[in-house]
C-alpha positions in Angstrom: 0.0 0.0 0.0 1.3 3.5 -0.3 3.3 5.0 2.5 1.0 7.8 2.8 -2.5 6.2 4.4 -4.4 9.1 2.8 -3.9 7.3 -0.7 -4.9 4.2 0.1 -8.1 2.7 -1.9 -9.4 -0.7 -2.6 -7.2 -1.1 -5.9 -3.7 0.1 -5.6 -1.4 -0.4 -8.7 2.6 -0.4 -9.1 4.2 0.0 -11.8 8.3 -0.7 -12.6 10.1 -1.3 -15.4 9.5 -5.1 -15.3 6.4 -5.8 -13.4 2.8 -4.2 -12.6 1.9 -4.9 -9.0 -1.6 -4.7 -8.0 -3.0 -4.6 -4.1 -6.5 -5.1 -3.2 -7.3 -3.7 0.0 -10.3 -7.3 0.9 -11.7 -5.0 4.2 -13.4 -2.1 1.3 -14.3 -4.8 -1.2 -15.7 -7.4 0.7 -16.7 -5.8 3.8 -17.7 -8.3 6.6 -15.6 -11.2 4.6 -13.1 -10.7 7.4 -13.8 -11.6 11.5 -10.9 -9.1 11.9 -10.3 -5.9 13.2 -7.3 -5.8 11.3 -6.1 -4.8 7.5 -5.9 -7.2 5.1 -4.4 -7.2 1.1 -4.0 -9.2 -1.6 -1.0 -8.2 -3.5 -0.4 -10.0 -7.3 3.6 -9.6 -8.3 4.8 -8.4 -5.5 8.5 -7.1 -6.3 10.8 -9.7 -4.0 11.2 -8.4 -0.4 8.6 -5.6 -0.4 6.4 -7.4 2.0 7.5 -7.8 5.2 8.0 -11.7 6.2 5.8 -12.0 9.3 2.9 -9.8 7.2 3.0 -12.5 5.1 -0.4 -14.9 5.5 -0.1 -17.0 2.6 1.2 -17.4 -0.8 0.4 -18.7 -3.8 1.7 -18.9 -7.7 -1.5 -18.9 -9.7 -1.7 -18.4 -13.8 -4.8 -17.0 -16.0 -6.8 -19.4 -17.8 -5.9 -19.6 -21.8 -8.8 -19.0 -23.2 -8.6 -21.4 -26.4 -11.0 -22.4 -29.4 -11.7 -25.2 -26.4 -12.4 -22.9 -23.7 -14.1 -20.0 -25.7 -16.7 -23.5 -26.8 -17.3 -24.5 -23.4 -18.3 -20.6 -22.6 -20.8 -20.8 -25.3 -22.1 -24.1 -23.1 -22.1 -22.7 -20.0 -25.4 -21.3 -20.0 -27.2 -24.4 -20.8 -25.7 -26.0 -18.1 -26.3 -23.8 -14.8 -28.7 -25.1 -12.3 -28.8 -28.7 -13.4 -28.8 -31.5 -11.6 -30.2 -32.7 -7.9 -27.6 -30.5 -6.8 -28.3 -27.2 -8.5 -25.1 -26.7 -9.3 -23.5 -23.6 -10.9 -20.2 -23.3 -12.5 -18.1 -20.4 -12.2 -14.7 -19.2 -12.3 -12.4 -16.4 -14.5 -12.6 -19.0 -17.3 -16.4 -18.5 -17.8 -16.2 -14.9 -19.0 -17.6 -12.7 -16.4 -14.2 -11.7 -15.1 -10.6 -11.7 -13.2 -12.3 -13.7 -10.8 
């Protein structure tokens, strides 16, 4: 996040030669999604050592979907098949369409 708390907001962007870095600040955009008083961020490409250790909760490597002739297909699908099944079940995820998430 920046230094200064005054220019803090829910999406926070970095930019270097070599990387964008993007911070999501979770309390603004999913208010009530924490049981926590305090702060918490989700940071994608971090530049190494910017992040204090012991701030650290977890990490994760994670990739974007391809979206191939096979994926843009099941897209196209996707609407047919929400809600079926016993189970009502729905299928989601950055894949579908709709979204980074």
């Amino acid at each position: 996040m920046p230094k200064k708390r005054a220019c803090w907001s829910a999406w926070n962007a970095l930019q270097t030669p070599n990387k964008m870095t993007v911070t999501y600040w979770v309390n603004v955009l999913q208010p009530g999604a924490i049981s926590s008083d305090d702060n918490v961020f989700v940071t994608l490409n971090a530049p190494e050592g910017s992040v204090a250790d012991e701030a650290i909760m977890q990490n994760f490597v994670l990739d974007h979907p391809v979206l191939d002739g096979a994926a843009l297909a099941a897209q196209k699908a996707l609407p047919g098949l929400q809600g079926l099944g016993g189970g009502k079940v729905y299928l989601c995820g950055a894949w579908s369409g709709y979204g980074f998430h």
